[in-house]
C-alpha positions as CSV (number, residue, x, y, z in Angstrom):
1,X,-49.2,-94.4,24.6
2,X,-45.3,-94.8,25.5
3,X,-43.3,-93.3,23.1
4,X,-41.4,-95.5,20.9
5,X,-37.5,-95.4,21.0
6,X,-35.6,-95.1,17.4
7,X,-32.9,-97.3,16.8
8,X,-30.0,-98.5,14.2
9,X,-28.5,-101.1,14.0
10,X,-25.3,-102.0,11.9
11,X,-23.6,-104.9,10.7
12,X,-19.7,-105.5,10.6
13,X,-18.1,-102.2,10.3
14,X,-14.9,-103.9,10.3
15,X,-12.6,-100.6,10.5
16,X,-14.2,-98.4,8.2
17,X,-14.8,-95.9,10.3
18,X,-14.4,-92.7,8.4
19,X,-17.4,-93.6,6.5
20,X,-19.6,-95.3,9.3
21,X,-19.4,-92.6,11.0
22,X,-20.1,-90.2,8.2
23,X,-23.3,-92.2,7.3
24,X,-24.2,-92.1,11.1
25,X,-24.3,-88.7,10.9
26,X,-26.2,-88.4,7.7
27,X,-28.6,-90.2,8.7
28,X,-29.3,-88.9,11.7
29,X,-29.5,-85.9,10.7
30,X,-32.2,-87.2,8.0
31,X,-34.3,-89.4,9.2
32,X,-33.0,-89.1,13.2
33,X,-32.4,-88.1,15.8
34,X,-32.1,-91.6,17.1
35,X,-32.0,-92.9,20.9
36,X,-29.0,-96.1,20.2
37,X,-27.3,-97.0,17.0
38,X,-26.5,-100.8,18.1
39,X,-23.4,-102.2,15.9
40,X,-22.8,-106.5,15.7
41,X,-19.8,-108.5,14.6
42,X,-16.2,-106.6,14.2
43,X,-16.2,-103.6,14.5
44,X,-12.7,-102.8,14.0
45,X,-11.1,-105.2,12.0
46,X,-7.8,-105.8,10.6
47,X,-6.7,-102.7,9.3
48,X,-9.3,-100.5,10.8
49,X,-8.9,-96.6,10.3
50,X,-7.7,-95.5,13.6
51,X,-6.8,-91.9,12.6
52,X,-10.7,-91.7,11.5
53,X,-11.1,-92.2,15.2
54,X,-8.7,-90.1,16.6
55,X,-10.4,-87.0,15.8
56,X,-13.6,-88.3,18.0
57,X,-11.1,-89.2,20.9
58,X,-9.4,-85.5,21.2
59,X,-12.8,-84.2,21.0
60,X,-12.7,-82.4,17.5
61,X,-15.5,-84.2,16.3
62,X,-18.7,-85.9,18.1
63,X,-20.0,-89.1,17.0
64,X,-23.8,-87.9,16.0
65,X,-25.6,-90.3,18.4
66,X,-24.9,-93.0,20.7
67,X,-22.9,-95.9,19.7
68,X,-22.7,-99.3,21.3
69,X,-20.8,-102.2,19.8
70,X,-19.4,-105.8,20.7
71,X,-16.3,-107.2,21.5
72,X,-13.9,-109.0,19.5
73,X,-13.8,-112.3,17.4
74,X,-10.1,-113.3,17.2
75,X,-7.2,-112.7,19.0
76,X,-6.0,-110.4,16.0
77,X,-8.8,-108.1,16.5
78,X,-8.8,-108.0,20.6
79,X,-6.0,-105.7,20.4
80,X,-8.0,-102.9,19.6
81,X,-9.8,-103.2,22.5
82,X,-6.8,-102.4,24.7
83,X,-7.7,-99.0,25.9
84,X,-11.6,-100.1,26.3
85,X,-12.1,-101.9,29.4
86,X,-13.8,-98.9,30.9
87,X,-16.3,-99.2,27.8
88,X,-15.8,-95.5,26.4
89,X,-13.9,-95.2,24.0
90,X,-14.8,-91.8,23.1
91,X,-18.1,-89.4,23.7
92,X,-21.2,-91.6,22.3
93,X,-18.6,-94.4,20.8
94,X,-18.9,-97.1,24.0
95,X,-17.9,-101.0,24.5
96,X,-20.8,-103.0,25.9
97,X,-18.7,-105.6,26.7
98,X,-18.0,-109.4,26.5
99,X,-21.6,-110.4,27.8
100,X,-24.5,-109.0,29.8
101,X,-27.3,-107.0,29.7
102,X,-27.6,-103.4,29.4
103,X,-30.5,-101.9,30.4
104,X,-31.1,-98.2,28.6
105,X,-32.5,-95.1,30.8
106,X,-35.7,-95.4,28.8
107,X,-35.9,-98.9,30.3
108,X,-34.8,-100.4,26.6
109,X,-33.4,-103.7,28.1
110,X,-30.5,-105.4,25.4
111,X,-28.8,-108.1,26.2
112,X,-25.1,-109.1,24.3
113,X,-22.6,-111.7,23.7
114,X,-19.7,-110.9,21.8
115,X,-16.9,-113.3,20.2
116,X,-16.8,-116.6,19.1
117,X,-17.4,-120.2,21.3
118,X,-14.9,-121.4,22.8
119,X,-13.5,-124.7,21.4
120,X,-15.1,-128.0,23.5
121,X,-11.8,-128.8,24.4
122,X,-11.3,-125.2,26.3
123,X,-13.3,-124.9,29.3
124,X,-12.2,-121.0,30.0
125,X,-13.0,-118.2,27.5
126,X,-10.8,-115.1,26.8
127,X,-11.4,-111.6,25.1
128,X,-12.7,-113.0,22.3
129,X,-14.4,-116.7,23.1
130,X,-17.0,-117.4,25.1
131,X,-18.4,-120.5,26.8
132,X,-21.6,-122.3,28.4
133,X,-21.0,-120.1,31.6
134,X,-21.0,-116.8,29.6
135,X,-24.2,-117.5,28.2
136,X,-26.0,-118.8,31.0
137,X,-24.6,-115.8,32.7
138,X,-26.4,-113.4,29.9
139,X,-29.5,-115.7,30.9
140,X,-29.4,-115.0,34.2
141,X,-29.0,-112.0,33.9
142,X,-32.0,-111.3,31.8
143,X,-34.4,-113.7,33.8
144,X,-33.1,-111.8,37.4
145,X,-35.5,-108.8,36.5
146,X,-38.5,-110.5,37.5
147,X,-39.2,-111.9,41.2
148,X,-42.1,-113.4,40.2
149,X,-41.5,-117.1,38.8
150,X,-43.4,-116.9,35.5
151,X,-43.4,-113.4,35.0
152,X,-40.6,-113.1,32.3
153,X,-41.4,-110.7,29.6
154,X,-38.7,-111.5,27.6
155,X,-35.9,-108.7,26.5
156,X,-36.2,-106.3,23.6
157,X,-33.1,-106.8,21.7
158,X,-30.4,-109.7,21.5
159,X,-26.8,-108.8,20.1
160,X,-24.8,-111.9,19.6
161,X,-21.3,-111.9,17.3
162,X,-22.1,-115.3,16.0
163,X,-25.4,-116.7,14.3
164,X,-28.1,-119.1,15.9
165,X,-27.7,-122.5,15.1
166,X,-30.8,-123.6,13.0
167,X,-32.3,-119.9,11.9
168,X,-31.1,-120.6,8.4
169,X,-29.6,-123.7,6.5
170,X,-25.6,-123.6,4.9
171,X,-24.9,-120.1,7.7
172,X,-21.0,-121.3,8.3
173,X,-20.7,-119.2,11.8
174,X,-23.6,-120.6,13.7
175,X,-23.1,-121.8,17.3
176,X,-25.6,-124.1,19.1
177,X,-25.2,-121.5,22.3
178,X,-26.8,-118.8,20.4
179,X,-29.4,-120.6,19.7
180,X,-29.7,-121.9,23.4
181,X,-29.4,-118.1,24.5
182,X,-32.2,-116.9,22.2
183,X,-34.9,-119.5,23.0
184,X,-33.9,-119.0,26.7
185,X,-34.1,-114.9,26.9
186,X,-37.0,-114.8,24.2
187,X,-36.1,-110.9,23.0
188,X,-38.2,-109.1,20.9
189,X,-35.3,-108.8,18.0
190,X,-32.2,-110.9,17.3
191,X,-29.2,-109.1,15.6
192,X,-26.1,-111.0,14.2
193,X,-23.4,-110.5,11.9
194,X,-19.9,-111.8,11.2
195,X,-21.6,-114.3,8.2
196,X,-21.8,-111.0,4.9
197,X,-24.9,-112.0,4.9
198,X,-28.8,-109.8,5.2
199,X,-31.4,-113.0,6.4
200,X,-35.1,-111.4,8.0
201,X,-37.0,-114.3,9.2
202,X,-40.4,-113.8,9.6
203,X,-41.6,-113.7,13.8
204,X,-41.4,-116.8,15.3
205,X,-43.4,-118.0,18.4
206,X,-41.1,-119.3,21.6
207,X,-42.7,-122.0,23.7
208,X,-43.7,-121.0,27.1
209,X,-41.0,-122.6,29.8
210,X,-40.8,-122.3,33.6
211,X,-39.9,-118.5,33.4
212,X,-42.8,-117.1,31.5
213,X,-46.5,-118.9,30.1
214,X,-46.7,-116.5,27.5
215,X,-45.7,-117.5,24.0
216,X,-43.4,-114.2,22.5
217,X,-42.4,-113.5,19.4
218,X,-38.9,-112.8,17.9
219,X,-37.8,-111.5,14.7
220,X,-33.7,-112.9,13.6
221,X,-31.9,-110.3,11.4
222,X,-28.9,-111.0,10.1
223,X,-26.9,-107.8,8.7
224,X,-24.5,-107.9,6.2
225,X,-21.1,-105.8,6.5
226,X,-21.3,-102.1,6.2
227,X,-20.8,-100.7,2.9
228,X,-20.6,-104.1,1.0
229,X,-19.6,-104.4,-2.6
230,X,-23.0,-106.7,-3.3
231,X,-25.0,-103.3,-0.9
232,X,-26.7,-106.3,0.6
233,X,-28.6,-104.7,3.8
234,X,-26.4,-103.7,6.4
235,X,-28.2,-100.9,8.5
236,X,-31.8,-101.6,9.9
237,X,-33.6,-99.2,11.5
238,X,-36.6,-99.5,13.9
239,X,-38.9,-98.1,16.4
240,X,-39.4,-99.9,19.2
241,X,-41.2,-99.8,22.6
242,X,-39.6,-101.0,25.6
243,X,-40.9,-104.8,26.4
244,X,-42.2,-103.3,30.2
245,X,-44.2,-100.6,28.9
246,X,-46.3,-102.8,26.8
247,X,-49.5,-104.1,27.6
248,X,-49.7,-107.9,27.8
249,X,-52.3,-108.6,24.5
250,X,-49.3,-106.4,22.7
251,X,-47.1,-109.0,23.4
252,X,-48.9,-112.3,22.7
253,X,-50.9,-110.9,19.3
254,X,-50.0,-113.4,16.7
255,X,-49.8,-112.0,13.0
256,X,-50.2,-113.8,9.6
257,X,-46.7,-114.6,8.6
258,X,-45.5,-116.3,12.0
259,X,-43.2,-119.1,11.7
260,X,-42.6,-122.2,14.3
261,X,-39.7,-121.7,16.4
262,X,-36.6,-122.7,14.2
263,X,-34.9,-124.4,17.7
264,X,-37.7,-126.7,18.6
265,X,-36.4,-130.0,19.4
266,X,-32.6,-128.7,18.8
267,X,-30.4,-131.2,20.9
268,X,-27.6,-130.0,21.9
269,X,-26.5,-132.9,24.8
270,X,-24.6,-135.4,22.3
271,X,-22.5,-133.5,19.8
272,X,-19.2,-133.7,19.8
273,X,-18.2,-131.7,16.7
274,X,-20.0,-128.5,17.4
275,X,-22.8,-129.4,14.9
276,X,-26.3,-129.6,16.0
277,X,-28.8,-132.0,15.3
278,X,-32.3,-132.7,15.3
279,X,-34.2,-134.8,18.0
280,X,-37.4,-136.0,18.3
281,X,-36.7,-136.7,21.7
282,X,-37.7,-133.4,23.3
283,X,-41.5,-132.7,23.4
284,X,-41.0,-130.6,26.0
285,X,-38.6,-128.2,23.8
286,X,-35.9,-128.1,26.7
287,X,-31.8,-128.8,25.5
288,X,-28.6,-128.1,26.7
289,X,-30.1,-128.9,30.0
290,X,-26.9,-129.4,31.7
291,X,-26.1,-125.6,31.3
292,X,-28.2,-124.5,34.6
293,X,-25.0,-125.7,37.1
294,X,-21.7,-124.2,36.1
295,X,-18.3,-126.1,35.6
296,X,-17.2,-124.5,39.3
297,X,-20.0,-126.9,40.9
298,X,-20.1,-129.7,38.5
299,X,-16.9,-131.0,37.4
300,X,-15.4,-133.7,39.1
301,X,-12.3,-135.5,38.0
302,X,-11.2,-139.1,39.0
303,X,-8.8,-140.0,41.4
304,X,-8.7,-143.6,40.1
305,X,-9.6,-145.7,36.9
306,X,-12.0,-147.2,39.1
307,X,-15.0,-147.3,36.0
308,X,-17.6,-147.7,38.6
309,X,-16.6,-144.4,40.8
310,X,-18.9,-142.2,40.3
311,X,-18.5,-138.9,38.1
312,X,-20.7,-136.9,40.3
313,X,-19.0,-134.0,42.5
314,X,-20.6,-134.9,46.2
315,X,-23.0,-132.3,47.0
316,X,-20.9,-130.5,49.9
317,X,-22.8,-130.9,53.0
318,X,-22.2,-128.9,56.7
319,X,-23.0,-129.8,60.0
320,X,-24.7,-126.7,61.5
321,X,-23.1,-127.9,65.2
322,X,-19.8,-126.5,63.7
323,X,-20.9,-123.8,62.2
324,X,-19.6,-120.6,63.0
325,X,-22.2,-119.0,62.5
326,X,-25.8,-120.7,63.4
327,X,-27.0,-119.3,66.7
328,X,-27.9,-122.5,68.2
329,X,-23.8,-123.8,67.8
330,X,-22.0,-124.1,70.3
331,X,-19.0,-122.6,68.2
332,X,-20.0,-119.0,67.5
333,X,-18.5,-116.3,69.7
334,X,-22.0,-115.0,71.1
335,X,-20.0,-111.8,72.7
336,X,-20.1,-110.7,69.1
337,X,-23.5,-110.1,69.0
338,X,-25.2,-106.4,68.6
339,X,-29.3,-107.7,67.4
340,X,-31.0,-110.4,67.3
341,X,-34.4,-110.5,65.2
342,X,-36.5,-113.4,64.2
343,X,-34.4,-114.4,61.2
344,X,-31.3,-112.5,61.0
345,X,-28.9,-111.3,63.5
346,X,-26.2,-108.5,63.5
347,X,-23.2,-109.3,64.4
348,X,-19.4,-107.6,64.4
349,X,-17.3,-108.8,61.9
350,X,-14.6,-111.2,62.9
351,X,-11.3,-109.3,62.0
352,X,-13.3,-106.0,60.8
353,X,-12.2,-103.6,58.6
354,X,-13.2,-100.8,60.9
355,X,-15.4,-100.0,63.5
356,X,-18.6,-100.2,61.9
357,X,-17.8,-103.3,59.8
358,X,-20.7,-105.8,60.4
359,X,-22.5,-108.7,59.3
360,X,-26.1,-109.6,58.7
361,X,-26.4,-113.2,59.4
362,X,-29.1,-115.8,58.8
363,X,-29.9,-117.1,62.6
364,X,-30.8,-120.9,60.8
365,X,-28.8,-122.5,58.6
366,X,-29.2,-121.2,55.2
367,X,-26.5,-121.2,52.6
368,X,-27.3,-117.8,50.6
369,X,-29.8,-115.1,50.5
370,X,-31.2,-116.6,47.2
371,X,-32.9,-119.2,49.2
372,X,-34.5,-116.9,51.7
373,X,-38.6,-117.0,52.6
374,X,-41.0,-114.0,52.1
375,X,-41.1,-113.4,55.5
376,X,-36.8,-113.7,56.1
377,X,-36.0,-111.2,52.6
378,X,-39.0,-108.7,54.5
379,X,-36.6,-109.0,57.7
380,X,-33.0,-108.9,55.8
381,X,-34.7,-105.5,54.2
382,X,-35.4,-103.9,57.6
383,X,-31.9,-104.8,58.8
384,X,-30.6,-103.6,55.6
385,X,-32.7,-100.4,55.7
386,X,-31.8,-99.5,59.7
387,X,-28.5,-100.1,58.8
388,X,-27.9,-97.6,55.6
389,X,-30.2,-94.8,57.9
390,X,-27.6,-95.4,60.9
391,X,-24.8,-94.9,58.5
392,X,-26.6,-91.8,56.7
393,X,-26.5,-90.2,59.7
394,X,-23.3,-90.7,60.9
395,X,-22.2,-88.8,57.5
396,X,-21.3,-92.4,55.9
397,X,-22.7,-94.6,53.0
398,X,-23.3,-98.7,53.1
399,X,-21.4,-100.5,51.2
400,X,-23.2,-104.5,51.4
401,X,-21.8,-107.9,49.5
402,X,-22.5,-110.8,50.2
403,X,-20.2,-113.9,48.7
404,X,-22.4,-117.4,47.9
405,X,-18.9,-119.0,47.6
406,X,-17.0,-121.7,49.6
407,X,-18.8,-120.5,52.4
408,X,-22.2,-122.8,53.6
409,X,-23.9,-120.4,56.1
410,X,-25.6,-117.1,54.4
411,X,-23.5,-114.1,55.4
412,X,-23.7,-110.4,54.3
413,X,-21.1,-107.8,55.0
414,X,-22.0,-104.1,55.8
415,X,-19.5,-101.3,56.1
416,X,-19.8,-97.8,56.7
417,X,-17.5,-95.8,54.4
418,X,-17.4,-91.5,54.8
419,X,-19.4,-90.0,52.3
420,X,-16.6,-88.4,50.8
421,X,-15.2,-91.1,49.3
422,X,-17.8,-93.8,49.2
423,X,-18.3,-92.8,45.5
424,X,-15.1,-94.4,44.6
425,X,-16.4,-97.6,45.5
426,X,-17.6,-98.4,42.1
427,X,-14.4,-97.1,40.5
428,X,-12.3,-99.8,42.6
429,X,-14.8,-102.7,42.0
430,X,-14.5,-102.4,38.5
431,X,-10.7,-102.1,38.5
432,X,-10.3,-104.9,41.1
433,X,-13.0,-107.1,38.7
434,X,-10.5,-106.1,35.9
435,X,-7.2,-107.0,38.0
436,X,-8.7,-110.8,38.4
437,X,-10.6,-111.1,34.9
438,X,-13.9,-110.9,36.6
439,X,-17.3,-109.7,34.4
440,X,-19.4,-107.9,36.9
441,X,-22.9,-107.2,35.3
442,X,-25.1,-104.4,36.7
443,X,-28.5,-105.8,37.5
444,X,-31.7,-104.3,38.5
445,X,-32.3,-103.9,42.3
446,X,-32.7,-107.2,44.8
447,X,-36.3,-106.5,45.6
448,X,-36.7,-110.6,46.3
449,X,-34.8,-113.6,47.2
450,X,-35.6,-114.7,42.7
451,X,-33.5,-111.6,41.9
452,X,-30.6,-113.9,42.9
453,X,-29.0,-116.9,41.3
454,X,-31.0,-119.5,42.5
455,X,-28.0,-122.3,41.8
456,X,-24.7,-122.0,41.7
457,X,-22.3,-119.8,43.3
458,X,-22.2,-116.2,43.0
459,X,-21.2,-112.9,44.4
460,X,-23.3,-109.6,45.0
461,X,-22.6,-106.0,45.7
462,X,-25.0,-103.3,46.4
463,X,-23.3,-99.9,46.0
464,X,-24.3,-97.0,47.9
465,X,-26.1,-95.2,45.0
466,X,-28.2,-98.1,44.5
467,X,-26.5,-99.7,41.9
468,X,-26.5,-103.8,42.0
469,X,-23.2,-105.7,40.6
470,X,-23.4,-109.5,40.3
471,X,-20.8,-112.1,38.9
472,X,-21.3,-115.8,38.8
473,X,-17.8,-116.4,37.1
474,X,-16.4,-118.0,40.9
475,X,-13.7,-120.2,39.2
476,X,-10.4,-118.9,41.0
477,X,-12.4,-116.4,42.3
478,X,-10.5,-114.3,45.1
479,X,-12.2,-115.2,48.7
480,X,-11.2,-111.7,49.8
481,X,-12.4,-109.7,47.0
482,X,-14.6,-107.8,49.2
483,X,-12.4,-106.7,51.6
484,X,-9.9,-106.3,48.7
485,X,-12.7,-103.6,47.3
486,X,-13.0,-101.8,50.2
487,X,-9.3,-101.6,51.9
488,X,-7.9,-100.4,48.6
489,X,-5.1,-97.8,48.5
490,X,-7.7,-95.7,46.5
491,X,-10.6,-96.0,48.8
492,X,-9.4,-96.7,52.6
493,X,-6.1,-97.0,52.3
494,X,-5.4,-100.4,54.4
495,X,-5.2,-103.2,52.2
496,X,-3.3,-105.0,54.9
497,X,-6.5,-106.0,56.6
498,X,-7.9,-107.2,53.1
499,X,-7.3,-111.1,55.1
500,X,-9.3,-110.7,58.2
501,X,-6.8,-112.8,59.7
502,X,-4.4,-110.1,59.4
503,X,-6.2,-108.1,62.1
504,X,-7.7,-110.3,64.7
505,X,-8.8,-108.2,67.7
506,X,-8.7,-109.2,71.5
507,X,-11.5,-110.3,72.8
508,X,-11.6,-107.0,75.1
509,X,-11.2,-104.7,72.1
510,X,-13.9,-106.9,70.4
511,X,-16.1,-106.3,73.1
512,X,-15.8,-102.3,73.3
513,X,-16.4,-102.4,69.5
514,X,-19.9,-104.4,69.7
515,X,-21.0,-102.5,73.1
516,X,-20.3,-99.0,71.2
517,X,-22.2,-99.9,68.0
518,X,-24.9,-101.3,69.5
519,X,-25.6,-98.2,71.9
520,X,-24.8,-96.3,68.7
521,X,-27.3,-98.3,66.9
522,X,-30.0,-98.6,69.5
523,X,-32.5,-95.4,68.0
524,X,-32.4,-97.9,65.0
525,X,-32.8,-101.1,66.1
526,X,-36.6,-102.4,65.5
527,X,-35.8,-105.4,67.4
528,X,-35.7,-104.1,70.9
């Protein structure tokens, strides 16, 4: 049997921190130790006790077990935050972050959303809103763990700042997303706070959808603040085994006291006040619908008060003749070149960062590597494999992203970057995803083409020590990012080149390059 992971969880500590993390301690020692302590709503609030902190910070105390909390709710409280971007704020004190899912070393997967929604008239978030693309983000995120259509196990826990919309009549701070987020991600256990309030609904029974058949349970707990005048609950504890490690008939046994799902026929398509309503209009259980594009791909504006124009963005459409990159057009630069497989060519970068800067390319037409066949992903791998063994010997690392944006032909960039520094790569994406308000989400290894965004834009990095980054917040999103990533002053020191346009090569040095790399590469190359 898997051993079972023990967990707190605590409501608002709204800047009491002296005594949080007192009790943390005590009752660690107690009844502990435990793997997460797992804190919802503020946790600093408006006048919280920073000197209680300080002492954690310079090291003269330890926080008695690990510590994760959400973001902020207000623009008062985000400026606590300041020094947290990183997520530590301290030794076992961290910041999960605005949204995602974090995914624990004992395979405990949680997924988070902090702040409050964004008003309907905003269409961005900040530090302490979200909006429809945040949560669909946290969805994808979840959902991206399977390959398998249908295979969805649902996630162990869901943190949210705000309540779900329908758990519990007169809750003031309940948001229609959070509701759309829960019935979506299906977890295990749903922790709130924010509303003073302790609400334990008995489990309730989501309806199967086109990510799993299996009916799972969830159990909604609603904490009240820590160390509350009425000592309404505030800390729950539990024991809890991941959702992977449990056997199927685990999952799908039905107890006694279950409850239909609260957000069964919940529409969420026609409000404009922010107030759900019920519908008896959905059989099938689906709302907010219209959350499966994102703004990026869907808005469209009018150029005209024509009322019969249509409100539908034209689906952009490329003619593979003038594609720069499909084999059979007449426009590519063929002298580029180095392999040619059934699926996917190599070929040197136009404008390359260095001298081993290439691309993987699609040799049909195919817009991103979310849309790939068994049979072209099983190629892309090999390339992908020869590639990182060519580098590994050459005392170098791979470094591969591929950008699903404003671009119609699938395209993936490899670069070789020396070992001693390719650890920095990480370091620099995070700080350029910081520099242009970007939330990159780790996410479990692309072992198929489902483990990518099926819709929508998006971009991907695989670092060299395995690690997976993917964002699918594209609006304003920096064509070169990259390039940016890699030609940083901290990493190769030539963010001149970060435009490729900046350093075009002649056709005679572009020909030495590709005849040197592909001799180079020619012990690797399964193709020949």
């Amino acid at each position: 049997m898997e051993p079972k992971l023990k967990l707190l969880v605590c409501g608002d500590v709204r800047g009491k921190l002296k005594s949080f993390f007192a009790r943390i301690e005590n009752v660690n020692k107690k009844s502990g130790p435990f793997d997460l302590v797992l804190c919802v709503g503020d946790f600093f609030g408006k006048n919280p006790e920073m000197d209680g902190l300080q002492v954690y910070k310079n090291n003269i105390k330890t926080v008695a077990a690990p510590v994760y909390i959400l973001g902020p709710t207000s623009k008062e409280l985000a400026r606590h935050y300041g020094e947290t971007e990183d997520g530590d704020i301290c030794t076992n004190l961290s910041f999960l972050g605005k949204r995602g899912v974090y995914t624990t070393s004992g395979g405990l997967k949680i997924a988070y959303l902090s702040g409050v929604a964004s008003s309907q008239e905003s269409s961005e978030s900040n530090d302490w809103t979200y909006t429809k693309a945040d949560v669909v983000a946290v969805r994808d995120s979840c959902v991206a763990s399977k390959g398998n259509m249908g295979d969805f196990r649902g996630i162990d826990i869901l943190l949210t700042s705000q309540w779900p919309l329908g758990i519990r009549e007169g809750m003031n701070d309940s948001c229609k997303m959070v509701s759309w987020l829960a019935n979506a991600v299906k977890p295990r256990y749903h922790f709130c706070g924010t509303n003073d309030e302790f609400y334990e609904s008995p489990p309730y029974r989501n309806p199967a959808d086109q990510n799993t058949q299996m009916e799972l349970a969830t159990r909604f707990v609603g904490l009240a603040s820590f160390g509350n005048a009425e000592k309404k609950k505030h800390i729950y504890a539990l024991n809890i085994t991941p959702v992977e490690k449990m056997r199927i008939l685990e999952l799908i046994q039905k107890t006694t006291d279950e409850i239909p799902s609260p957000y069964q026929g919940l529409s969420l398509l026609q409000e404009s006040d922010g107030k759900g309503v019920r519908s008896t209009n959905h059989a099938d259980g689906q709302y907010f619908y219209d959350m499966n594009t994102y703004d990026d791909n869907r808005r469209f504006k009018r150029k005209s008060n024509d009322p019969n124009q249509s409100q539908k963005r034209p689906r952009p459409t490329f003619d593979q003749e003038s594609c720069w990159f499909c084999l059979s057009a007449g426009s590519i630069e063929k002298h580029l070149i180095i392999s040619v497989g059934d699926h996917f060519y190599l070929a040197l970068a136009k404008g390359p960062i260095n001298e081993v800067h290439i691309l993987i390319l699609s040799i049909t037409h195919i817009q991103c590597a979310a849309l790939l066949s068994e049979a072209q992903w099983a190629e892309l791998t090999k390339f992908k494999q020869a590639l990182a063994q060519f580098y590994n010997d050459r005392d170098q690392k791979v470094f591969f992203y591929e950008r699903n944006f404003k671009t119609g032909h699938l395209q993936i960039n490899a670069i070789g970057i020396d070992d001693n520094v390719a650890w920095k790569i990480q370091h620099v994406l995070e700080d350029k995803s910081e520099e242009y308000s970007i939330q990159m989400e780790k996410v479990p290894k692309l072992d198929a083409p489902s483990d990518l965004p099926e819709r929508g834009p998006y971009f991907v990095a695989e670092l060299p020590d395995g690690t997976v980054m993917l964002t699918r917040q594209m609006k304003g999103f920096p064509l070169h990012f990259g390039r940016e990533i890699i030609c940083a002053d901290n990493l190769l020191n030539c963010e001149e080149k970060a435009d490729w346009r900046q350093c075009n090569l002649s056709k005679e040095a572009e020909d030495e390059l590709v005849k040197n790399f592909r001799e180079s590469f020619k012990p690797y190359d399964f193709t020949v």
